[in-house]
N, C-alpha and C positions, 0 to 999 in steps of 0.2 A: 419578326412575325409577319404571317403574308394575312392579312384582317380583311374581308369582305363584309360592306356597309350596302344592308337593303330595305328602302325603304320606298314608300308607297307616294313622296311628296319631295322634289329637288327644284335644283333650277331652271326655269327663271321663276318659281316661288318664291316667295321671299315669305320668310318665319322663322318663328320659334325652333321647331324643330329642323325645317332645312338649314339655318344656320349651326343649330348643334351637328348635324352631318358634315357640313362644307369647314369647321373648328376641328373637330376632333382627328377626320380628316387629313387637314393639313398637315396640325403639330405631329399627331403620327409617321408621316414621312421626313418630315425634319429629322425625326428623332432615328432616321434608319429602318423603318419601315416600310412593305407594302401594300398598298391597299387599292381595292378596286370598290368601286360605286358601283351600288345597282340600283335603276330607276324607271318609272315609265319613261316613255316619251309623251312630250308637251308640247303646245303651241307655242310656237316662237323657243323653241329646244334651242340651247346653243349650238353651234354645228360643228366647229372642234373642238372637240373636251378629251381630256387628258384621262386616261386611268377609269374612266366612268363607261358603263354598258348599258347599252337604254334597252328596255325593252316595248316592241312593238305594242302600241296602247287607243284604245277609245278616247280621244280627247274632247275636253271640254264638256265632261258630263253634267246634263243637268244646268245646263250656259255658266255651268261656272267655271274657273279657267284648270281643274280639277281632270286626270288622265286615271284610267283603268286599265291594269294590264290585262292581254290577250290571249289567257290562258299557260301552259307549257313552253317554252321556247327549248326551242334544238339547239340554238344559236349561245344560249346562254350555259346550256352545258358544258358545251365546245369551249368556250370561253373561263368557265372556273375548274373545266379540265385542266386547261391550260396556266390556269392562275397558282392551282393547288395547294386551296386554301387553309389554314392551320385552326382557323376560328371563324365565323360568321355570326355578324351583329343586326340584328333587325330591327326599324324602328315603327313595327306595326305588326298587330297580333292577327291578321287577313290581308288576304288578297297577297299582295309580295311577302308577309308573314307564313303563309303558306307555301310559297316560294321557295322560303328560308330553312325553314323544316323540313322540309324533302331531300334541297338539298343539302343539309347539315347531313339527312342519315346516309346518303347517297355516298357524300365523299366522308364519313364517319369522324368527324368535328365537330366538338361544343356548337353550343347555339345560346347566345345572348341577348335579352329583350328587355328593352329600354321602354316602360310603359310611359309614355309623354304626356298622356292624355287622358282626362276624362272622359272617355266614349261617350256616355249616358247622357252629358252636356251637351252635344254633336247631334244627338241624333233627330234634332227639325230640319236636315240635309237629307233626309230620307221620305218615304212614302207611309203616311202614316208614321213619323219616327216620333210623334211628342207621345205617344200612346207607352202607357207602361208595360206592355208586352215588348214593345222593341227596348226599351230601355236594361228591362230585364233581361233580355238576348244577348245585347252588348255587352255589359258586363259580364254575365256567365260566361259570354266567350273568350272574354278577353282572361278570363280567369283560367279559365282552362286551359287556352293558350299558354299562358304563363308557366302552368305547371309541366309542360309539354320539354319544357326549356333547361339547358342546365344553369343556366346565371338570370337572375330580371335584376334590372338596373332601375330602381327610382329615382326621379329629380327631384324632389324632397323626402323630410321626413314625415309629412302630413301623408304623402302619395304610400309611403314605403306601409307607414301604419295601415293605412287604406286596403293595402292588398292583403296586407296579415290578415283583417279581421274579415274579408272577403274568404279567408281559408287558404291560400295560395300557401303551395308546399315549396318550392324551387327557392334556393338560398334569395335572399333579398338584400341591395347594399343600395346605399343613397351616393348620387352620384350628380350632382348638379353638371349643365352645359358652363364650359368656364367663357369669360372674356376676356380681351385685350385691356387692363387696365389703361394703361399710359396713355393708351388712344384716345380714349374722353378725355383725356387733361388739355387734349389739343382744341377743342371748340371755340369757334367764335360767335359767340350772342348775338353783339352786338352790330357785326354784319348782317347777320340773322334780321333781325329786328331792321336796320334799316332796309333788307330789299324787301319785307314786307309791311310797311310802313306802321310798324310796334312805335309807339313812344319810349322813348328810354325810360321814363321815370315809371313805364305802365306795369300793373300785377300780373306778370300770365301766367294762366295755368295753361295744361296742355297733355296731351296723351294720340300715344305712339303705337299705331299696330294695325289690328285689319278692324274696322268699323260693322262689327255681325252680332246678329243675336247673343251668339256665347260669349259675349266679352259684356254683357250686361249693360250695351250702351244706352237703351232708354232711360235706363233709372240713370245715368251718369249726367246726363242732357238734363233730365229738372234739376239736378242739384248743383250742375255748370250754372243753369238759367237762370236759377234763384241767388247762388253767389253771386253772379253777373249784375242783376238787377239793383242788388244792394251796395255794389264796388264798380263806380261809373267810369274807374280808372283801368279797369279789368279788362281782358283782353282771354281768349280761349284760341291756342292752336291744334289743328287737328293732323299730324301727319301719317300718312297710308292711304290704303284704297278701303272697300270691300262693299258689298249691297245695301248696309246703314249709312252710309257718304250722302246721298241725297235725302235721304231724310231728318241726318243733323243739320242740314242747308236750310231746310224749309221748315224747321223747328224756330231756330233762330231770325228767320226771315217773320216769322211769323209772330215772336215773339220782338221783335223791333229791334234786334241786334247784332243785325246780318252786318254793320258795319264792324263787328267788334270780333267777330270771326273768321281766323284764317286757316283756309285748308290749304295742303302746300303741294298735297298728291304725294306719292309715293318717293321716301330721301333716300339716298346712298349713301355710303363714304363721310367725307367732310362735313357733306351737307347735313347729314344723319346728327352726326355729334353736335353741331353746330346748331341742330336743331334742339336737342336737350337741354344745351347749355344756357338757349335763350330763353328758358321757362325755370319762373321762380316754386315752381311745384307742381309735381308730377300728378293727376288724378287718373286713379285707376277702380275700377269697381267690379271685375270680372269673377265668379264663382270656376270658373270651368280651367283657370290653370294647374300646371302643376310643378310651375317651378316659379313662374313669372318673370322673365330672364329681361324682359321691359325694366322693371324695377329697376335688377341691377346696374343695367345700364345707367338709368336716369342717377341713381344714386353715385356711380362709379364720376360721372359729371360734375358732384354735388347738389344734384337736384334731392329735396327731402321729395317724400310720398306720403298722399294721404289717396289710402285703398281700403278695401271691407275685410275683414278676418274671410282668410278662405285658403285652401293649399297652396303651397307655394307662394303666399301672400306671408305669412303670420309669420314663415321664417327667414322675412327680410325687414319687416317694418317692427321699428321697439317705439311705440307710441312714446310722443312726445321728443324722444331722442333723436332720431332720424326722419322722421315723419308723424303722421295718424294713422293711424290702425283702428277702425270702427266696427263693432261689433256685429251692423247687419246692417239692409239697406235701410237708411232711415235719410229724405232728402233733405230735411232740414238740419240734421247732424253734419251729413258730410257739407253743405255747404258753410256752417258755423266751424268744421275743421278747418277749411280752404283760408276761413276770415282767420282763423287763427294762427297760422301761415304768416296770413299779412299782416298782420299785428304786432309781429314780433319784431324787436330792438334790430339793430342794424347786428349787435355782439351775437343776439338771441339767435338771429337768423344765421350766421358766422358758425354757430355752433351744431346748428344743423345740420350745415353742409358738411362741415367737416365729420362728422358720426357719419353722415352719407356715406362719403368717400372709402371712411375705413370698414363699413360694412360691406363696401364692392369687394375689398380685398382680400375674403373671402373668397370667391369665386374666379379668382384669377386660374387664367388658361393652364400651367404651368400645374398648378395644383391639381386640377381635374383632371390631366390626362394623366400625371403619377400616378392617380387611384387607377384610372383606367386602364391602364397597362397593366397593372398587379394585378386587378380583374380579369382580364384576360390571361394571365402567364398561370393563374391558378385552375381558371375553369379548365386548360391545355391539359395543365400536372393531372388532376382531376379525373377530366375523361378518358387519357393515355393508361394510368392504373385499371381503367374499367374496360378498357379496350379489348375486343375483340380480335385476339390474334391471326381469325383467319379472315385472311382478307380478298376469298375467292370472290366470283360475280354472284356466286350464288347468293351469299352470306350479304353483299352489297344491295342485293335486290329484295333479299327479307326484312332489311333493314328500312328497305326504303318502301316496302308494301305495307309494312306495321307503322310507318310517320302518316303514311295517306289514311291507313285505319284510325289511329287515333284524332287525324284532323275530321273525321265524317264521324267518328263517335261522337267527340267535342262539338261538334257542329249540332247534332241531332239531340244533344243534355241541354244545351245552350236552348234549341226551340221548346224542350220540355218546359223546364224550367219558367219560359217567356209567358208559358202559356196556361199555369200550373195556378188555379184556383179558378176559370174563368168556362162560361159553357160552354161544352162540347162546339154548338156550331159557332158559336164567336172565338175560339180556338182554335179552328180550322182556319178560320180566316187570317186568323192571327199568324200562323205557319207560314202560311203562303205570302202574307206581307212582310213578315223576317226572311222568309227564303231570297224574294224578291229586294228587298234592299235594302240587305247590311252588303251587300259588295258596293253598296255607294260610299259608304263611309270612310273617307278615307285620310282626310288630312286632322290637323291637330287646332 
Protein backbone atom coordinates (compact mmCIF):
# COMPACT_ATOMS: atom_id res chain seq x y z
CA UNK A 1 0.00 0.00 0.00
CA UNK A 2 1.44 3.54 -0.88
CA UNK A 3 -0.42 5.33 3.03
CA UNK A 4 -0.21 9.04 3.21
CA UNK A 5 -0.02 10.22 7.17
CA UNK A 6 -1.39 14.13 7.76
CA UNK A 7 -1.26 15.59 10.31
CA UNK A 8 -1.37 19.12 12.02
CA UNK A 9 1.62 18.35 14.79
CA UNK A 10 5.33 16.22 13.99
CA UNK A 11 8.68 16.79 14.65
CA UNK A 12 10.64 18.20 16.68
CA UNK A 13 7.08 17.74 18.86
CA UNK A 14 7.42 15.41 20.95
CA UNK A 15 3.75 13.68 21.99
CA UNK A 16 1.31 11.53 22.20
CA UNK A 17 0.12 11.76 18.92
CA UNK A 18 3.42 12.62 17.07
CA UNK A 19 4.74 9.65 18.36
CA UNK A 20 1.58 7.48 17.21
CA UNK A 21 2.60 9.03 13.53
CA UNK A 22 6.54 8.54 13.73
CA UNK A 23 5.28 4.27 15.31
CA UNK A 24 3.00 3.40 12.91
CA UNK A 25 4.96 5.01 10.37
CA UNK A 26 7.86 3.21 10.73
CA UNK A 27 6.54 -0.53 11.32
CA UNK A 28 4.57 0.24 7.96
CA UNK A 29 7.55 0.38 5.95
CA UNK A 30 9.22 -2.54 7.57
CA UNK A 31 6.46 -4.28 6.85
CA UNK A 32 6.90 -3.27 2.77
CA UNK A 33 5.12 -0.43 2.62
CA UNK A 34 5.08 3.33 1.53
CA UNK A 35 4.43 5.95 3.20
CA UNK A 36 4.77 9.71 3.07
CA UNK A 37 4.46 12.26 6.04
CA UNK A 38 2.61 15.44 5.68
CA UNK A 39 3.31 18.20 8.21
CA UNK A 40 3.68 21.82 8.82
CA UNK A 41 6.88 23.20 8.98
CA UNK A 42 8.36 24.10 12.62
CA UNK A 43 10.97 25.86 14.43
CA UNK A 44 13.91 23.97 14.58
CA UNK A 45 12.24 21.49 11.65
CA UNK A 46 14.75 18.82 11.05
CA UNK A 47 16.50 19.56 7.73
CA UNK A 48 16.85 16.09 6.10
CA UNK A 49 13.95 14.03 6.65
CA UNK A 50 13.16 11.04 4.80
CA UNK A 51 9.72 10.43 3.08
CA UNK A 52 8.10 13.36 5.00
CA UNK A 53 6.53 16.86 3.03
CA UNK A 54 6.51 19.98 5.19
CA UNK A 55 4.34 22.27 4.22
CA UNK A 56 4.97 26.01 4.34
CA UNK A 57 3.58 27.12 7.95
CA UNK A 58 3.06 30.22 10.56
CA UNK A 59 5.30 29.05 13.27
CA UNK A 60 5.08 29.46 16.64
CA UNK A 61 1.63 30.54 17.04
CA UNK A 62 0.49 32.21 19.97
CA UNK A 63 4.61 31.78 21.57
CA UNK A 64 3.78 28.39 21.59
CA UNK A 65 6.16 26.17 19.72
CA UNK A 66 2.77 25.12 17.76
CA UNK A 67 2.95 25.92 13.29
CA UNK A 68 -0.19 26.64 11.05
CA UNK A 69 -0.32 25.63 7.76
CA UNK A 70 -0.46 28.35 4.84
CA UNK A 71 -3.38 27.56 3.18
CA UNK A 72 -3.31 25.40 -0.51
CA UNK A 73 0.00 24.18 -1.60
CA UNK A 74 0.92 23.49 -5.41
CA UNK A 75 3.84 21.86 -4.18
CA UNK A 76 2.07 19.32 -2.14
CA UNK A 77 -0.02 18.40 -5.10
CA UNK A 78 2.88 17.86 -7.18
CA UNK A 79 4.06 15.78 -4.62
CA UNK A 80 1.06 13.07 -3.86
CA UNK A 81 0.76 13.39 -7.70
CA UNK A 82 3.77 11.78 -7.59
CA UNK A 83 3.23 9.59 -4.43
CA UNK A 84 -0.07 8.13 -5.93
CA UNK A 85 -1.63 7.42 -2.89
CA UNK A 86 -4.06 4.34 -2.35
CA UNK A 87 -5.27 5.57 1.14
CA UNK A 88 -4.84 8.81 3.24
CA UNK A 89 -4.91 8.92 7.14
CA UNK A 90 -5.38 12.04 8.96
CA UNK A 91 -4.69 12.80 12.37
CA UNK A 92 -6.78 16.07 12.63
CA UNK A 93 -10.22 16.91 11.82
CA UNK A 94 -9.03 20.97 10.55
CA UNK A 95 -6.62 22.80 9.16
CA UNK A 96 -4.35 19.72 7.49
CA UNK A 97 -7.89 17.68 8.16
CA UNK A 98 -9.05 19.74 5.50
CA UNK A 99 -6.03 19.19 3.60
CA UNK A 100 -6.78 15.66 3.80
CA UNK A 101 -10.28 15.60 2.39
CA UNK A 102 -9.64 17.58 -0.58
CA UNK A 103 -7.10 15.66 -1.30
CA UNK A 104 -8.72 12.20 -0.57
CA UNK A 105 -11.55 13.47 -3.26
CA UNK A 106 -9.08 14.77 -5.58
CA UNK A 107 -6.95 11.71 -6.05
CA UNK A 108 -10.47 9.46 -5.09
CA UNK A 109 -9.07 7.34 -2.07
CA UNK A 110 -10.57 6.51 1.34
CA UNK A 111 -9.83 8.98 4.05
CA UNK A 112 -9.05 7.76 7.58
CA UNK A 113 -9.40 9.79 10.84
CA UNK A 114 -7.84 8.97 14.00
CA UNK A 115 -9.86 11.15 16.51
CA UNK A 116 -6.77 11.57 19.29
CA UNK A 117 -8.23 14.06 20.94
CA UNK A 118 -10.64 15.72 23.24
CA UNK A 119 -11.10 19.04 21.30
CA UNK A 120 -13.39 20.56 23.89
CA UNK A 121 -10.37 20.00 26.60
CA UNK A 122 -7.96 22.03 24.32
CA UNK A 123 -9.76 24.84 23.81
CA UNK A 124 -8.09 27.62 26.56
CA UNK A 125 -5.37 27.57 23.46
CA UNK A 126 -7.94 29.79 21.81
CA UNK A 127 -9.54 33.28 22.04
CA UNK A 128 -12.19 33.14 24.28
CA UNK A 129 -11.86 29.00 23.98
CA UNK A 130 -13.10 28.23 27.80
CA UNK A 131 -16.54 29.72 26.60
CA UNK A 132 -19.13 27.15 25.83
CA UNK A 133 -20.00 28.39 22.37
CA UNK A 134 -16.31 27.43 21.29
CA UNK A 135 -16.50 24.26 23.12
CA UNK A 136 -19.69 23.41 21.36
CA UNK A 137 -17.97 24.41 17.92
CA UNK A 138 -15.15 21.91 18.43
CA UNK A 139 -16.95 19.20 18.99
CA UNK A 140 -19.66 19.68 16.28
CA UNK A 141 -16.94 20.04 14.05
CA UNK A 142 -15.06 17.52 14.83
CA UNK A 143 -18.21 15.38 14.60
CA UNK A 144 -19.02 16.22 11.29
CA UNK A 145 -15.64 16.03 10.21
CA UNK A 146 -15.81 12.59 11.16
CA UNK A 147 -18.74 11.59 9.21
CA UNK A 148 -17.12 13.26 6.26
CA UNK A 149 -14.58 10.17 6.36
CA UNK A 150 -14.80 6.63 5.23
CA UNK A 151 -13.05 4.88 8.39
CA UNK A 152 -12.51 6.94 12.19
CA UNK A 153 -10.19 5.26 14.17
CA UNK A 154 -10.54 5.61 18.14
CA UNK A 155 -7.70 5.13 20.58
CA UNK A 156 -9.99 3.76 23.20
CA UNK A 157 -13.06 2.34 23.79
CA UNK A 158 -14.20 5.18 26.21
CA UNK A 159 -13.37 7.76 22.84
CA UNK A 160 -15.13 5.13 20.35
CA UNK A 161 -18.42 5.19 22.75
CA UNK A 162 -17.95 8.98 22.79
CA UNK A 163 -18.34 9.52 19.14
CA UNK A 164 -21.36 6.96 18.95
CA UNK A 165 -23.39 8.80 21.27
CA UNK A 166 -22.11 12.34 19.67
CA UNK A 167 -24.14 10.50 16.58
CA UNK A 168 -21.20 9.92 14.22
CA UNK A 169 -22.26 7.79 11.40
CA UNK A 170 -18.71 6.75 9.50
CA UNK A 171 -17.93 2.93 10.75
CA UNK A 172 -15.92 3.42 14.03
CA UNK A 173 -13.00 0.79 15.26
CA UNK A 174 -10.79 1.16 18.53
CA UNK A 175 -7.33 1.24 17.67
CA UNK A 176 -4.82 2.09 20.32
CA UNK A 177 -1.05 3.76 19.44
CA UNK A 178 1.20 0.43 20.05
CA UNK A 179 4.68 0.38 21.80
CA UNK A 180 8.01 -1.16 21.75
CA UNK A 181 7.50 -3.59 24.66
CA UNK A 182 11.10 -5.03 25.32
CA UNK A 183 12.25 -1.45 25.24
CA UNK A 184 11.23 -0.55 28.81
CA UNK A 185 12.62 -3.78 30.22
CA UNK A 186 15.88 -2.11 29.33
CA UNK A 187 15.83 0.92 32.15
CA UNK A 188 18.04 1.93 34.50
CA UNK A 189 16.62 3.47 37.83
CA UNK A 190 19.19 3.35 39.49
CA UNK A 191 21.63 5.46 37.37
CA UNK A 192 18.64 7.53 37.10
CA UNK A 193 18.44 8.15 40.78
CA UNK A 194 22.04 8.68 41.22
CA UNK A 195 22.71 11.52 38.49
CA UNK A 196 20.00 13.13 40.27
CA UNK A 197 20.63 12.67 43.56
CA UNK A 198 17.34 10.21 44.48
CA UNK A 199 18.20 8.23 47.60
CA UNK A 200 17.95 4.69 46.85
CA UNK A 201 15.76 3.55 49.61
CA UNK A 202 13.56 7.07 48.62
CA UNK A 203 9.41 6.70 47.40
CA UNK A 204 9.21 8.48 44.02
CA UNK A 205 6.40 9.26 42.37
CA UNK A 206 6.58 10.93 39.07
CA UNK A 207 4.78 11.95 35.88
CA UNK A 208 5.88 12.20 32.33
CA UNK A 209 4.45 14.46 29.54
CA UNK A 210 3.83 18.16 28.81
CA UNK A 211 3.16 20.17 32.06
CA UNK A 212 -0.56 22.32 30.58
CA UNK A 213 -3.80 22.95 31.87
CA UNK A 214 -5.35 19.85 30.01
CA UNK A 215 -3.31 17.31 31.70
CA UNK A 216 -5.10 18.58 34.95
CA UNK A 217 -1.71 19.43 36.67
CA UNK A 218 -3.03 21.72 39.50
CA UNK A 219 -5.14 19.30 41.15
CA UNK A 220 -2.10 16.81 40.67
CA UNK A 221 0.46 19.37 42.67
CA UNK A 222 -1.91 19.42 45.90
CA UNK A 223 -2.30 15.86 45.94
CA UNK A 224 1.73 15.34 45.06
CA UNK A 225 2.03 18.28 48.05
CA UNK A 226 -0.07 16.64 50.45
CA UNK A 227 1.58 12.96 49.87
CA UNK A 228 4.78 14.66 50.04
CA UNK A 229 4.23 16.33 53.38
CA UNK A 230 3.22 13.23 55.00
CA UNK A 231 6.07 10.72 53.40
CA UNK A 232 9.43 12.81 54.40
CA UNK A 233 11.16 10.03 52.43
CA UNK A 234 9.23 10.98 49.20
CA UNK A 235 10.64 12.35 46.44
CA UNK A 236 8.33 13.85 43.15
CA UNK A 237 9.98 13.69 39.43
CA UNK A 238 8.81 15.81 36.77
CA UNK A 239 9.92 14.97 33.36
CA UNK A 240 8.86 17.33 29.96
CA UNK A 241 8.42 20.84 29.22
CA UNK A 242 5.16 22.89 28.78
CA UNK A 243 3.96 26.46 30.37
CA UNK A 244 2.80 24.73 33.89
CA UNK A 245 6.88 23.81 34.50
CA UNK A 246 7.32 27.07 36.48
CA UNK A 247 4.50 27.01 38.22
CA UNK A 248 5.19 23.34 39.72
CA UNK A 249 8.59 25.03 40.68
CA UNK A 250 7.26 27.73 42.71
CA UNK A 251 4.38 25.57 44.18
CA UNK A 252 6.88 23.48 45.77
CA UNK A 253 9.37 26.17 46.51
CA UNK A 254 6.61 27.60 48.17
CA UNK A 255 5.56 24.98 49.91
CA UNK A 256 9.18 24.02 51.46
CA UNK A 257 9.85 21.19 49.11
CA UNK A 258 11.74 22.45 46.33
CA UNK A 259 14.52 20.26 47.60
CA UNK A 260 12.50 17.01 47.19
CA UNK A 261 11.67 18.04 43.46
CA UNK A 262 13.35 17.08 40.41
CA UNK A 263 12.49 18.43 37.01
CA UNK A 264 14.73 16.70 34.48
CA UNK A 265 13.41 18.74 31.25
CA UNK A 266 12.58 17.02 28.43
CA UNK A 267 14.02 12.83 28.10
CA UNK A 268 14.62 10.83 25.03
CA UNK A 269 15.70 7.28 24.39
CA UNK A 270 17.51 5.59 27.35
CA UNK A 271 17.06 8.37 29.41
CA UNK A 272 13.13 8.30 28.68
CA UNK A 273 12.91 4.57 30.00
CA UNK A 274 15.29 5.00 32.47
CA UNK A 275 13.27 7.68 33.59
CA UNK A 276 10.15 5.46 34.23
CA UNK A 277 11.79 2.85 35.71
CA UNK A 278 13.21 5.03 38.58
CA UNK A 279 9.70 5.79 39.91
CA UNK A 280 7.93 3.66 42.24
CA UNK A 281 4.49 5.07 40.84
CA UNK A 282 3.34 6.62 38.11
CA UNK A 283 0.58 9.75 39.08
CA UNK A 284 -1.44 10.88 36.51
CA UNK A 285 -4.73 12.86 36.73
CA UNK A 286 -5.66 14.25 33.34
CA UNK A 287 -9.50 14.19 31.95
CA UNK A 288 -8.59 15.46 28.37
CA UNK A 289 -6.72 11.90 27.10
CA UNK A 290 -7.88 9.44 24.92
CA UNK A 291 -5.77 6.73 25.12
CA UNK A 292 -3.17 7.76 27.78
CA UNK A 293 -0.17 6.12 25.99
CA UNK A 294 1.96 7.53 29.33
CA UNK A 295 0.35 4.80 31.29
CA UNK A 296 1.31 2.31 29.00
CA UNK A 297 4.45 3.04 29.01
CA UNK A 298 4.99 3.45 32.63
CA UNK A 299 3.24 0.23 33.16
CA UNK A 300 5.18 -1.52 30.24
CA UNK A 301 8.48 -0.49 32.93
CA UNK A 302 6.45 -2.14 35.76
CA UNK A 303 5.57 1.14 36.98
CA UNK A 304 1.76 0.70 38.75
CA UNK A 305 -0.54 3.96 38.19
CA UNK A 306 -2.68 5.76 40.32
CA UNK A 307 -4.84 8.11 37.85
CA UNK A 308 -8.62 9.47 37.97
CA UNK A 309 -11.36 7.41 36.02
CA UNK A 310 -11.46 9.32 32.62
CA UNK A 311 -10.89 8.06 28.67
CA UNK A 312 -8.34 6.22 27.94
CA UNK A 313 -7.52 6.24 31.64
CA UNK A 314 -10.10 3.38 32.97
CA UNK A 315 -8.86 1.01 30.11
CA UNK A 316 -5.52 0.67 31.53
CA UNK A 317 -5.83 0.85 35.21
CA UNK A 318 -7.73 -2.38 37.25
CA UNK A 319 -7.81 -0.65 40.69
CA UNK A 320 -5.82 -2.41 43.07
CA UNK A 321 -4.25 -4.82 40.45
CA UNK A 322 -2.02 -2.68 38.39
CA UNK A 323 -2.46 0.53 40.09
CA UNK A 324 -5.46 3.14 41.54
CA UNK A 325 -8.03 4.23 39.57
CA UNK A 326 -9.98 6.96 41.51
CA UNK A 327 -13.29 7.95 40.76
CA UNK A 328 -12.80 11.86 40.50
CA UNK A 329 -10.61 14.50 41.67
CA UNK A 330 -10.65 14.20 45.17
CA UNK A 331 -6.84 15.36 46.83
CA UNK A 332 -6.96 13.85 49.72
CA UNK A 333 -7.91 10.33 48.04
CA UNK A 334 -5.44 10.43 45.48
CA UNK A 335 -2.81 11.19 47.92
CA UNK A 336 -3.95 8.22 50.47
CA UNK A 337 -3.78 6.01 46.88
CA UNK A 338 -0.08 7.16 46.36
CA UNK A 339 0.38 6.18 50.55
CA UNK A 340 -1.14 2.97 49.42
CA UNK A 341 1.51 2.33 46.93
CA UNK A 342 3.87 2.82 49.57
CA UNK A 343 2.60 0.64 51.99
CA UNK A 344 2.60 -2.32 50.24
CA UNK A 345 4.85 -5.58 51.19
CA UNK A 346 7.87 -5.83 49.10
CA UNK A 347 5.63 -9.48 47.42
CA UNK A 348 2.45 -6.89 47.36
CA UNK A 349 4.36 -4.37 45.39
CA UNK A 350 6.15 -7.39 43.17
CA UNK A 351 2.86 -8.07 42.21
CA UNK A 352 1.99 -4.98 41.01
CA UNK A 353 4.56 -4.62 38.74
CA UNK A 354 4.06 -7.52 37.40
CA UNK A 355 0.02 -7.05 36.33
CA UNK A 356 1.66 -3.68 35.06
CA UNK A 357 3.98 -5.32 32.68
CA UNK A 358 1.18 -7.68 31.33
CA UNK A 359 -1.28 -5.02 30.88
CA UNK A 360 1.52 -3.15 28.46
CA UNK A 361 1.24 -6.36 26.48
CA UNK A 362 -1.73 -5.36 25.29
CA UNK A 363 -0.53 -2.72 23.29
CA UNK A 364 2.36 -4.04 21.76
CA UNK A 365 3.53 -2.45 18.27
CA UNK A 366 3.02 -5.60 16.35
CA UNK A 367 -0.54 -5.92 17.32
CA UNK A 368 -1.64 -2.34 16.53
CA UNK A 369 -0.41 -2.18 13.21
CA UNK A 370 -2.08 -5.87 12.27
CA UNK A 371 -5.37 -4.04 12.99
CA UNK A 372 -4.18 -1.15 11.16
CA UNK A 373 -3.35 -2.62 8.10
CA UNK A 374 -6.73 -4.72 7.84
CA UNK A 375 -8.29 -1.11 8.44
CA UNK A 376 -6.80 0.09 5.63
CA UNK A 377 -6.96 -3.05 3.22
CA UNK A 378 -10.86 -2.97 3.84
CA UNK A 379 -11.65 0.93 3.76
CA UNK A 380 -9.41 0.17 -0.18
CA UNK A 381 -12.05 -3.04 -0.82
CA UNK A 382 -14.69 -0.65 0.41
CA UNK A 383 -14.36 2.44 -1.64
CA UNK A 384 -12.92 0.57 -4.93
CA UNK A 385 -16.74 -1.20 -5.11
CA UNK A 386 -18.10 2.39 -4.79
CA UNK A 387 -15.71 3.67 -7.12
CA UNK A 388 -16.37 5.92 -9.71
CA UNK A 389 -15.38 4.48 -13.08
CA UNK A 390 -14.92 7.59 -14.65
CA UNK A 391 -12.05 9.07 -13.88
CA UNK A 392 -12.05 12.09 -16.37
CA UNK A 393 -10.82 15.80 -14.82
CA UNK A 394 -14.01 16.68 -14.89
CA UNK A 395 -15.60 13.85 -12.65
CA UNK A 396 -12.00 14.67 -10.41
CA UNK A 397 -12.95 18.29 -9.89
CA UNK A 398 -16.69 17.51 -8.84
CA UNK A 399 -15.44 15.45 -6.67
CA UNK A 400 -13.25 17.65 -5.21
CA UNK A 401 -15.74 20.83 -5.35
CA UNK A 402 -18.39 18.76 -3.40
CA UNK A 403 -15.31 17.84 -0.38
CA UNK A 404 -14.73 21.93 -0.12
CA UNK A 405 -18.79 22.15 -0.06
CA UNK A 406 -19.28 19.78 2.63
CA UNK A 407 -16.06 21.19 4.69
CA UNK A 408 -17.86 25.00 4.59
CA UNK A 409 -21.33 23.18 5.27
CA UNK A 410 -19.71 21.52 8.27
CA UNK A 411 -17.92 24.51 9.19
CA UNK A 412 -21.20 26.80 9.20
CA UNK A 413 -23.60 23.72 11.41
CA UNK A 414 -20.64 23.55 13.68
CA UNK A 415 -20.98 27.77 14.28
CA UNK A 416 -24.90 27.06 14.37
CA UNK A 417 -24.96 24.77 16.77
CA UNK A 418 -21.90 26.74 19.00
CA UNK A 419 -24.32 29.39 19.07
CA UNK A 420 -27.74 27.72 19.36
CA UNK A 421 -29.68 28.93 22.55
CA UNK A 422 -27.75 32.20 23.18
CA UNK A 423 -28.82 36.07 22.15
CA UNK A 424 -28.82 37.12 18.83
CA UNK A 425 -26.11 39.77 19.68
CA UNK A 426 -23.91 37.58 22.05
CA UNK A 427 -24.19 35.05 18.98
CA UNK A 428 -22.85 37.07 16.63
CA UNK A 429 -20.12 37.63 18.64
CA UNK A 430 -19.80 34.20 19.25
CA UNK A 431 -19.42 33.52 15.28
CA UNK A 432 -16.88 35.67 14.82
CA UNK A 433 -14.78 34.33 17.78
CA UNK A 434 -15.17 30.57 16.42
CA UNK A 435 -14.50 31.82 12.91
CA UNK A 436 -11.46 33.54 14.51
CA UNK A 437 -9.94 30.76 16.45
CA UNK A 438 -10.70 27.24 15.96
CA UNK A 439 -7.63 27.34 13.06
CA UNK A 440 -5.46 27.74 16.44
CA UNK A 441 -6.32 24.46 17.70
CA UNK A 442 -4.30 22.31 16.84
CA UNK A 443 -2.21 19.97 18.67
CA UNK A 444 -3.36 17.02 21.01
Amino acid sequence: MRIVMMTNTYKPILGGLEKSVEVFSEEYRKRGHKVLIVAPEFENTPKKEKDVFRLPAIKNIGDSEFSIEMGISLDLHKALKRFKPDIIHTHHPFLIGDTALRAAAKFNVPLVFTNHTLYEQNTHYLPGGNSAAMKKFVVRLAKGYADLCDQVIAPSESVANLLKKRGVKTPIEVLPTGIYIDQFKKGDGVTFRKFFDIPKDAFVVGIIGRMAQEKNVPFLLKAVTAFLKKNKNAYFVVVGGGPLLESIKSSFEKNKLGDRLICTGVLKGKQLISAYDALDVFAFSSHSETQGLVLVEAMASGTPVVGVDAPGVREVIEDKKNGRLLKNDNVQKFAEALSWIAKQSPQERAALNKNARKTAQEFSVPICVKKALKLYSSAIKRQRKQCDLDKSAWKRNVRLLKAQAELMVNTTKASVAAVSGIPKTTALKAVKMVKKGFKALIHS
